[in-house]
C-alpha positions in Angstrom: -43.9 -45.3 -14.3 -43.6 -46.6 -10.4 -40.2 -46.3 -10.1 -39.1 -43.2 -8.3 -37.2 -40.8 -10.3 -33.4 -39.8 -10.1 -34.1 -37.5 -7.2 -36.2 -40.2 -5.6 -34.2 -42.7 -6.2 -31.4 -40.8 -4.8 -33.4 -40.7 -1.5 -33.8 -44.4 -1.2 -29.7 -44.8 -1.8 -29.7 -45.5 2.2 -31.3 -48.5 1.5 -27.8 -49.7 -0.3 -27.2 -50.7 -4.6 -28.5 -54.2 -4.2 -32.5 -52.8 -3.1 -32.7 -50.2 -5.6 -31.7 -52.8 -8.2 -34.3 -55.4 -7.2 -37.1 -52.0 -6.5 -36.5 -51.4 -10.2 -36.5 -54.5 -11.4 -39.9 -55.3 -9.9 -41.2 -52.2 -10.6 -41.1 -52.2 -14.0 -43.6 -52.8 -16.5 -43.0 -53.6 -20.0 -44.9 -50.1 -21.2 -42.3 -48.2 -19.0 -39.9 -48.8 -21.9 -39.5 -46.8 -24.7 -40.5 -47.6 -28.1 -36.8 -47.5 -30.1 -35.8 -49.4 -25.7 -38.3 -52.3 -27.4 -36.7 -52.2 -30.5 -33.6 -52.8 -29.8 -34.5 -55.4 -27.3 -35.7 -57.7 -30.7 -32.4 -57.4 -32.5 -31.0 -58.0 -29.8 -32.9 -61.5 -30.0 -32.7 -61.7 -33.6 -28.8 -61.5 -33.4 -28.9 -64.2 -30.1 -30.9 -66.6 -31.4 -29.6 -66.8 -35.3 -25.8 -66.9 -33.5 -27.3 -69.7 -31.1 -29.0 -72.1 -33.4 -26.2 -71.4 -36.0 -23.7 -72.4 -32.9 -25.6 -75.8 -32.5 -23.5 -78.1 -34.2 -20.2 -77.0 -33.0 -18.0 -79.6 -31.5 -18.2 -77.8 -27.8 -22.0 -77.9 -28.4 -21.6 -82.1 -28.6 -19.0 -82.4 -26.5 -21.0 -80.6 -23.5 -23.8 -82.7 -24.5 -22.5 -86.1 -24.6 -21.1 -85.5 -20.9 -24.2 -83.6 -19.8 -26.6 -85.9 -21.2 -26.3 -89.1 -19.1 -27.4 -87.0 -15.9 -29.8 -84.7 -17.3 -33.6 -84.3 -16.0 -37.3 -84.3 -17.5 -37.6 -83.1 -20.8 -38.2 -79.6 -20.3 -36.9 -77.4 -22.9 -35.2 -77.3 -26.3 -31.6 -77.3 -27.2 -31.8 -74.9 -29.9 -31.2 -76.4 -33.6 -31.0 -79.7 -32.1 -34.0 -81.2 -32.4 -33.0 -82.5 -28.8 -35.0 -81.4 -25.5 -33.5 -81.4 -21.8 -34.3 -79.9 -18.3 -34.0 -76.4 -18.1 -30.8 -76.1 -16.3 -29.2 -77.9 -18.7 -30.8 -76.2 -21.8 -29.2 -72.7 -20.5 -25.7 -74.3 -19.9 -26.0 -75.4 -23.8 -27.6 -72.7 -25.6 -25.3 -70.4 -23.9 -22.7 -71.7 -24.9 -23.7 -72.1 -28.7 -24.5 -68.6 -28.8 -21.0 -67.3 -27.7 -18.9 -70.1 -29.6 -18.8 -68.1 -32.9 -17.7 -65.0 -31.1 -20.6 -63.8 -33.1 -22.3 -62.3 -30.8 -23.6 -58.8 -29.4 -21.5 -56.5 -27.9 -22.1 -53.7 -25.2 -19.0 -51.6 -26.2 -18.3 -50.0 -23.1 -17.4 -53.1 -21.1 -17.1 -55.6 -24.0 -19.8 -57.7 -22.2 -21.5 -60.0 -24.7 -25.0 -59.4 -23.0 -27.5 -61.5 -24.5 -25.6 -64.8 -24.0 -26.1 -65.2 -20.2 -30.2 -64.0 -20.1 -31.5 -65.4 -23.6 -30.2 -68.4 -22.7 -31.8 -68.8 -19.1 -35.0 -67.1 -20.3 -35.5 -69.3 -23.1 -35.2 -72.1 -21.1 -37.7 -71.1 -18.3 -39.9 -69.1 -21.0 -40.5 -72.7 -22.9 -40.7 -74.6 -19.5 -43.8 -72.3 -18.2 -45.3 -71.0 -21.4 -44.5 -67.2 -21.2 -45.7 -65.2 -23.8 -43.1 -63.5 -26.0 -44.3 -59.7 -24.9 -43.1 -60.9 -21.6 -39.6 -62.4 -22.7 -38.9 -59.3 -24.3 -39.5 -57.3 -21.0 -37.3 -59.5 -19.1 -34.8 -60.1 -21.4 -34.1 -55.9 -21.7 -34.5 -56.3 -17.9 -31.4 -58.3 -17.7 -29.6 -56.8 -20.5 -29.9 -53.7 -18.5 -29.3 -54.5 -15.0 -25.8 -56.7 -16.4 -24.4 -54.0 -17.9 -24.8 -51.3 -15.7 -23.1 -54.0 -13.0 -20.2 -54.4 -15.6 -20.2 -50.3 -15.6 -19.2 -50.4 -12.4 -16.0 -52.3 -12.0 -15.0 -51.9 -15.8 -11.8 -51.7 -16.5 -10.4 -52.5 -13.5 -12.6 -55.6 -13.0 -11.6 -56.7 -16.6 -8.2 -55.8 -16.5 -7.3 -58.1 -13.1 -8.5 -60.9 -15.5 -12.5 -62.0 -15.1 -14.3 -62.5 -18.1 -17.1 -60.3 -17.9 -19.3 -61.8 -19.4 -19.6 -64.1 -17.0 -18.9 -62.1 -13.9 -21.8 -59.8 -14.5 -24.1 -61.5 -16.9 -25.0 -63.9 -13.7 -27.0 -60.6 -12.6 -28.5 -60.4 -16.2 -29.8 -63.8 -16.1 -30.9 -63.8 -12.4 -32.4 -60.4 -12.9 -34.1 -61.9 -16.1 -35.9 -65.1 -14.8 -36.8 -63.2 -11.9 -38.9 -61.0 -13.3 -40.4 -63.8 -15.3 -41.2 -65.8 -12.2 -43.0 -63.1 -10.6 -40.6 -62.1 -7.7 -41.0 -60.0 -5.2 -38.7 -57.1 -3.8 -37.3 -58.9 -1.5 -37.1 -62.4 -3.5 -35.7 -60.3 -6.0 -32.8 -59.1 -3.5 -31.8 -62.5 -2.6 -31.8 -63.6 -6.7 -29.0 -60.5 -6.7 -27.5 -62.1 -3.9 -27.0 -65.8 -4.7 -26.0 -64.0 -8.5 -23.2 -62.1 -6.7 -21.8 -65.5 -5.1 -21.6 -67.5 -8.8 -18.9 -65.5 -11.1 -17.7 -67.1 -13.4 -15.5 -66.7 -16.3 -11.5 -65.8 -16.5 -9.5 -64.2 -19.3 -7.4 -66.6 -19.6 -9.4 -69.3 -21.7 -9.6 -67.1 -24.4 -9.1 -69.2 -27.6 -10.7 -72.1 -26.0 -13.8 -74.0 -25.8 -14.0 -72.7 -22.3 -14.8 -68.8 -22.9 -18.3 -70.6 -24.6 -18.7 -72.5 -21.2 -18.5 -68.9 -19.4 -22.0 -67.6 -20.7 -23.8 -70.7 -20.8 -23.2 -71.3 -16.8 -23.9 -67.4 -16.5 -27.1 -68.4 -17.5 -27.5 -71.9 -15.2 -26.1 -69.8 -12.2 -28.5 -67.3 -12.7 -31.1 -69.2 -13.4 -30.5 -71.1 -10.1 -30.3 -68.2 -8.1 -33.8 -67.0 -9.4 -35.5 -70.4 -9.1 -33.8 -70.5 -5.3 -35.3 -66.9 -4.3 -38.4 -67.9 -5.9 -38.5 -70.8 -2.6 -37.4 -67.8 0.0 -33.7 -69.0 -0.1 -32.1 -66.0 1.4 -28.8 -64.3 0.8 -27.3 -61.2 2.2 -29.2 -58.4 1.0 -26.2 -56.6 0.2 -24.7 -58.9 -1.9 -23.4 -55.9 -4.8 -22.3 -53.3 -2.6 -21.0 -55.0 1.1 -17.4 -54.6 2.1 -17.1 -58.0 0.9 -19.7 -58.2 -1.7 -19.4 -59.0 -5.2 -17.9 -55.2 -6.1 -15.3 -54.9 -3.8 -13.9 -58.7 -3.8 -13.9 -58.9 -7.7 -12.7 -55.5 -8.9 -9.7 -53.0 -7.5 -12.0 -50.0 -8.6 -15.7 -49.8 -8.9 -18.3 -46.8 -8.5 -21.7 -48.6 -7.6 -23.9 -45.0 -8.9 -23.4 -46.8 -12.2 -25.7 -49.1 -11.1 -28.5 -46.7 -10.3 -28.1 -43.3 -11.4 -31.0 -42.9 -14.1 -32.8 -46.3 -14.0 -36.3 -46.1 -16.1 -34.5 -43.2 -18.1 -30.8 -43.7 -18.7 -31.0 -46.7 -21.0 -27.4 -49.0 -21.8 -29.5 -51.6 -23.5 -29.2 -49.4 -26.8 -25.5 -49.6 -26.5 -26.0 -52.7 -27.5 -24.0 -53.5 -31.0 -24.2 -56.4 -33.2 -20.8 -58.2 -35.0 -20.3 -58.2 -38.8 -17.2 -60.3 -38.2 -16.9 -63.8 -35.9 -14.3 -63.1 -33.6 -12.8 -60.4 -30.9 -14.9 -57.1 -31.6 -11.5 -55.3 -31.1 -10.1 -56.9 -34.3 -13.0 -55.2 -36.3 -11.5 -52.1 -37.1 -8.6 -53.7 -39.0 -11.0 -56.1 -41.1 -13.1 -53.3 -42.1 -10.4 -51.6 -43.4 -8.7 -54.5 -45.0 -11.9 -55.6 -46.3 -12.4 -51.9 -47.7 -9.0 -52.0 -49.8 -9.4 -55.3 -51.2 -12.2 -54.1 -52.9 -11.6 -50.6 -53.8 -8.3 -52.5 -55.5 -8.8 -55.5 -56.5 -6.2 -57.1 -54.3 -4.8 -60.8 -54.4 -2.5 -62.3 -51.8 0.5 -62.4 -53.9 0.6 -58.7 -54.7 0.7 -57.8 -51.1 4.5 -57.8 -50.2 3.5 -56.6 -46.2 0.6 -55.1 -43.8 1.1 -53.0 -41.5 -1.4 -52.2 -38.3 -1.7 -49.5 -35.7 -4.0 -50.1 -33.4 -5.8 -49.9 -30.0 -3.5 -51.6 -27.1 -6.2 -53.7 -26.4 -5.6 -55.5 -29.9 -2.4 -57.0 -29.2 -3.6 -57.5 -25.4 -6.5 -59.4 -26.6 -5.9 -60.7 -29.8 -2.0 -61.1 -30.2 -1.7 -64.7 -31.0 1.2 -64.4 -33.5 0.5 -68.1 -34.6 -3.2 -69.5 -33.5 -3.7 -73.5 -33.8 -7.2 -73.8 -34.3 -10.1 -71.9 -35.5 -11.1 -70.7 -31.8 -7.5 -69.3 -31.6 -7.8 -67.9 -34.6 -10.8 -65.5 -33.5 -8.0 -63.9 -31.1 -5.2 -63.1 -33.9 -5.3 -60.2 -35.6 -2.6 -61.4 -37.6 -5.0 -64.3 -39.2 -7.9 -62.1 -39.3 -6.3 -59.4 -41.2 -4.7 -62.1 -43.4 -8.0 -63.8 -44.2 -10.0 -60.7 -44.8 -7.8 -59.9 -47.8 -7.6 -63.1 -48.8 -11.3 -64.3 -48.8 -13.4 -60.9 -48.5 -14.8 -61.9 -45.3 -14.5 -62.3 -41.3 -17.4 -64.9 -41.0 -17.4 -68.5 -39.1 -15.8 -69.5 -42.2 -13.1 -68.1 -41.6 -12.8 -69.2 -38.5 -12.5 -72.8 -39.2 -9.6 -75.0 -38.3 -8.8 -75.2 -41.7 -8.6 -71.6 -42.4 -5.8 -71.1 -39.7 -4.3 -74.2 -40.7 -4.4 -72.8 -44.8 -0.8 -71.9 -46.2 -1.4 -69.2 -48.1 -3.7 -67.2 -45.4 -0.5 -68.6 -43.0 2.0 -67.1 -45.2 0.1 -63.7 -45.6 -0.3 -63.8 -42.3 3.5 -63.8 -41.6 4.0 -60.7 -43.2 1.4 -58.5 -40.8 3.1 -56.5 -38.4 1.2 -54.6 -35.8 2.1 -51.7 -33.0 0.2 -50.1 -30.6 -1.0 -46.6 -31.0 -2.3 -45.2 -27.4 -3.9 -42.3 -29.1 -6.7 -44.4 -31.7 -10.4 -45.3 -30.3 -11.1 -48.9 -29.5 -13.2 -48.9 -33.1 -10.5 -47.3 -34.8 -7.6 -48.7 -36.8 -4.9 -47.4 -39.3 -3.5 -50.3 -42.0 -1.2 -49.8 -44.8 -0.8 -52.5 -47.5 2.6 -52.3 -49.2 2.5 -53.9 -52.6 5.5 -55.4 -54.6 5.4 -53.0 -57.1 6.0 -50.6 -54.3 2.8 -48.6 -54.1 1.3 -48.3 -50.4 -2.7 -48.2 -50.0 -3.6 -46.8 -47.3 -6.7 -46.2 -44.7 -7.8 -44.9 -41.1 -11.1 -46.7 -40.2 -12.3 -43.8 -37.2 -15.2 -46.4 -36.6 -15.4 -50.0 -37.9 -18.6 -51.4 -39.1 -21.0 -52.8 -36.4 -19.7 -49.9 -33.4 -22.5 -47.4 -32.4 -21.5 -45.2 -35.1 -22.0 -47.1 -38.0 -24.4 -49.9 -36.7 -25.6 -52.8 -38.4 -28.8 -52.5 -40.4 -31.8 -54.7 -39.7 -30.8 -55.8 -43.5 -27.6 -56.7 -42.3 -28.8 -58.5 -39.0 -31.1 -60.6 -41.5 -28.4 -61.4 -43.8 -26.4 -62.6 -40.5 -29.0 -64.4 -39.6 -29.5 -66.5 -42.5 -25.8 -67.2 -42.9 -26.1 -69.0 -39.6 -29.7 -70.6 -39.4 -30.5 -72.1 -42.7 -27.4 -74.5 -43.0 -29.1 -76.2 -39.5 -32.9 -75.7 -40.4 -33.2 -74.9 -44.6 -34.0 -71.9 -46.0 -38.2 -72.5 -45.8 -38.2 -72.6 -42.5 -35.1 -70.1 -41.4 -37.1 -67.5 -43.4 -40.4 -68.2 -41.4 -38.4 -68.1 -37.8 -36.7 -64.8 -38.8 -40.1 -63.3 -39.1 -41.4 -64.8 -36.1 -38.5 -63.3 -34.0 -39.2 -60.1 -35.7 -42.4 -60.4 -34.7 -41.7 -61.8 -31.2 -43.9 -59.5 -29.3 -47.2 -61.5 -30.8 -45.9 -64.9 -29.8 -48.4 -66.1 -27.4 -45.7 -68.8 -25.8 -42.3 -69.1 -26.5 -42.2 -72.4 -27.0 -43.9 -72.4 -30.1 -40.7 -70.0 -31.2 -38.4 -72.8 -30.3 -40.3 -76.0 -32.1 -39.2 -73.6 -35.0 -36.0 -74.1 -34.5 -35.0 -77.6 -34.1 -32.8 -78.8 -36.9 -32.2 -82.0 -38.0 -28.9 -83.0 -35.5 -29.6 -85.1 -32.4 
C-alpha cells in the first residue's frame, strides 16, 4: 500500500490532520481495501440507492424540485426514480435528500452519522456526468464514507450535543473527499477540497421532524461537491482547514481529539461500522420496536388487550425522539410514543407507518396515549426494556440487549434485498427493481454508472 503506516504516519503528524487526510486520500488505490472493506462498501449502496429511489416521490422531493427547477443547468444527471435529468449540482441537492427522507437510511453507530447520504449523492451525480466506471465509485464512495466518519469521531458527542446535525457537518468532508478522488486530485488539490469542505457545515438539530433534516444531506453533498470541483481549478483554502485554531474542529465542537482522524488509516477501517435500518425512523427508537414487534408475535397481541406500555430506555430516546404528540408522518419518525404504538398495532416500523395518516389514526393515537417511557442511564444506545400490561392483568415482558440492524445483530443481505424491494418496485415495477438490485449487487462490473441510473428512472416527472 503507499500510504505510510501508523508509525509513519505518526512521523508526518507535523505536517497537521488536514495533509495526512488528503496524503491518504490520494494515496489509496482501490486494491488497498480489504475484501469484507469492499463488501460492505456495496450494501452500503444497495441500502442508499433502494432508500433514494424509494424516497423519489415524496412531497420534499417535488417541492425542492418545483423551486429548483426553473434555475437549473444542462441536463447532466438523473434524479433518481424520476425519470427527470438536471445539472449535477442540483441532482446531489435532490437525491440527497430523497435518500434521508425516510429516515431509512444507514447508520454509523458511533456518531449517528447517516454516511452514505452526503457522498452517494454527489458521486452519483459526477459519476453519471463523466462516465466513471462502477469499480471506481465504489473506491471513492468507501473513501468518503471513511474520511466522514472518522471527522465525526472527532468532535462526537460534544459536536452533536451543542446542536449540529452531523450528518451534515461532517458528511461535507465525505462528499468532498469522495468526488475528489474521482476527479483525480492531487495532494494538494485534495487539501484545499478539505478546506472549502470545512467552511460549508450545514445541518442543525433542531429541524428534526421536518422536511429540513432531508435538505441537510442533500446540500452536504452540493457543498462537497463544490468544494471538489473548486480544488479541481486550484481554488485554494487554508491548508489547515480541520485542525487550525479556528478551523472547522475547534469552532464547531467544545471537545474534539483530531488522532481520530488519522490514527490507523489503510488499516483501522469505520466504514464496517456501517449499519443498515429495519425500521424508518430515529435508529435510537429501534430497540423498543424490536421488542414490541417481538411480543406481538410471540402473543398474539391486539390493541385493545393492551391496558399500558411501559419503556426504559437510553436518554438519548426521549432527547431525540420525545414528541409526546407528533403531527405528521416526519414527526412521527421522532416519537417513540407512535412508534411503539404502531409496531404493536401493525407488526411493522416501515414508511408505512410513517405516513401522515398513521399518526393521524385513532386507534394507533389512543395506544399511543397509554406508553409511558423513563430514562435508564445504565442501558446501551441499542438496548431497551418494555413491559406490556394487559387488562386481564398479566405483564409480558422483554430486555432487547441489541435491537435488530446494530453491529450485533446486522441485517442480512436477505434482509437488505427485502428492504430494497419494499422501496424500489412501487416507483419502477417489480421486472425492473429485480434487474437493478442485481446490478447494484454487482456494481463492481458496471463499466459507467450511468447506465446504473437509466435503470432507475420511474415513471414520475
Amino acid at each position: 500500500m503507499s500510504f505510510p503506516d501508523s508509525q509513519q504516519a505518526a512521523m508526518r503528524a507535523d505536517e497537521g490532520v488536514t495533509r495526512v487526510l488528503a496524503h491518504y486520500l490520494v494515496a489509496s488505490r482501490a486494491g488497498d481495501l480489504p475484501e469484507k472493506v469492499r463488501i460492505h462498501g456495496i450494501c452500503s449502496f444497495v441500502n442508499w440507492l433502494g432508500c433514494a429511489v424509494g424516497g423519489s416521490g415524496h412531497p420534499a422531493v417535488d417541492m425542492a424540485y418545483s423551486a429548483l427547477a426553473p434555475f437549473a443547468g444542462a441536463e447532466q444527471a438523473s434524479l433518481l426514480g424520476r425519470n427527470t435529468r438536471t445539472d449535477i449540482m442540483t441532482a446531489a441537492l435532490l437525491n440527497g435528500i430523497a435518500s434521508h427522507v425516510f429516515d431509512y437510511d444507514d447508520t454509523h453507530l458511533k456518531t449517528v452519522i447517516h454516511p452514505a447520504g452526503p457522498v452517494a449523492s454527489a458521486i452519483m451525480a459526477l459519476s453519471e456526468f463523466r462516465g466513471i466506471s462502477g469499480a471506481e465509485f465504489i473506491h471513492a464512495l468507501i473513501l468518503g464514507i471513511e474520511t466522514e466518519c472518522r471527522i465525526g469521531n472527532a468532535v462526537y458527542p460534544d459536536h452533536y450535543d451543542i446542536g449540529w446535525h452531523i450528518t451534515g457537518t461532517a458528511g461535507v468532508f465525505g462528499a468532498a473527499a469522495a468526488a475528489g478522488k474521482l476527479l483525480g486530485l492531487d495532494e494538494q488539490q485534495m487539501v484545499w477540497a478539505l478546506g472549502l469542505a470545512a467552511s460549508q457545515p450545514v445541518g442543525l438539530r433542531e429541524m428534526f421532524g421536518t422536511m429540513t433534516k432531508s435538505f441537510h444531506p442533500g446540500r452536504a453533498a452540493q457543498n462537497g461537491l463544490t468544494a471538489a470541483l473548486l480544488a479541481a481549478k486550484g481554488y485554494t483554502s487554508s491548508e489547515q482547514g480541520i485542525e487550525a485554531k479556528r478551523g472547522w474542529a475547534n469552532v464547531t465542537s467544545t471537545h474534539r481529539n483530531l488522532a481520530e482522524i488519522t490514527e490507523g488509516l489503510g488499516e483501522r477501517h469505520e466504514s464496517l461500522l456501517n449499519t443498515f435500518k429495519p425500521f424508518a425512523c430515529g435508529i435510537v427508537i429501534h430497540p423498543v420496536i424490536d421488542g414490541c414487534l417481538q411480543l406481538r408475535d410471540e402473543h398474539s397481541l391486539q390493541a385493545a388487550d393492551i391496558d399500558g406500555i411501559e419503556l426504559r430506555v437510553h436518554p438519548l430516546v426521549l432527547e431525540l425522539t420525545g414528541k409526546r404528540t407528533p403531527k405528521t408522518g416526519l414527526d412521527g419518525k421522532f416519537s417513540v410514543y407512535h412508534s411503539a404504538a404502531v409496531a404493536l398495532i401493525q407488526g411493522r416500523a416501515g414508511e408505512a407507518q410513517y405516513s401522515n395518516a398513521a399518526v393521524q389514526d385513532e386507534q394507533i393515537m389512543a395506544l399511543r396515549d397509554r406508553v409511558s417511557a423513563v430514562i435508564d442511564p445504565a442501558l446501551a444506545a441499542d438496548a431497551a426494556h418494555i413491559v406490556i400490561r394487559l387488562h386481564n392483568g398479566r405483564r409480558l415482558e422483554i430486555f432487547v440487549e441489541h435491537a435488530i440492524g446494530s453491529a450485533a445483530r446486522p441485517m442480512t443481505e436477505r434482509d437488505l434485498n427485502n428492504k430494497f424491494n419494499d422501496l424500489v418496485v412501487p416507483i419502477v415495477g417489480q421486472d425492473q427493481a429485480a434487474a437493478l438490485l442485481r446490478a447494484c449487487w454487482d456494481i463492481e462490473s458496471c463499466r459507467n454508472m450511468a447506465e446504473l441510473s437509466a435503470m432507475t428512472q420511474g415513471e414520475r416527472r
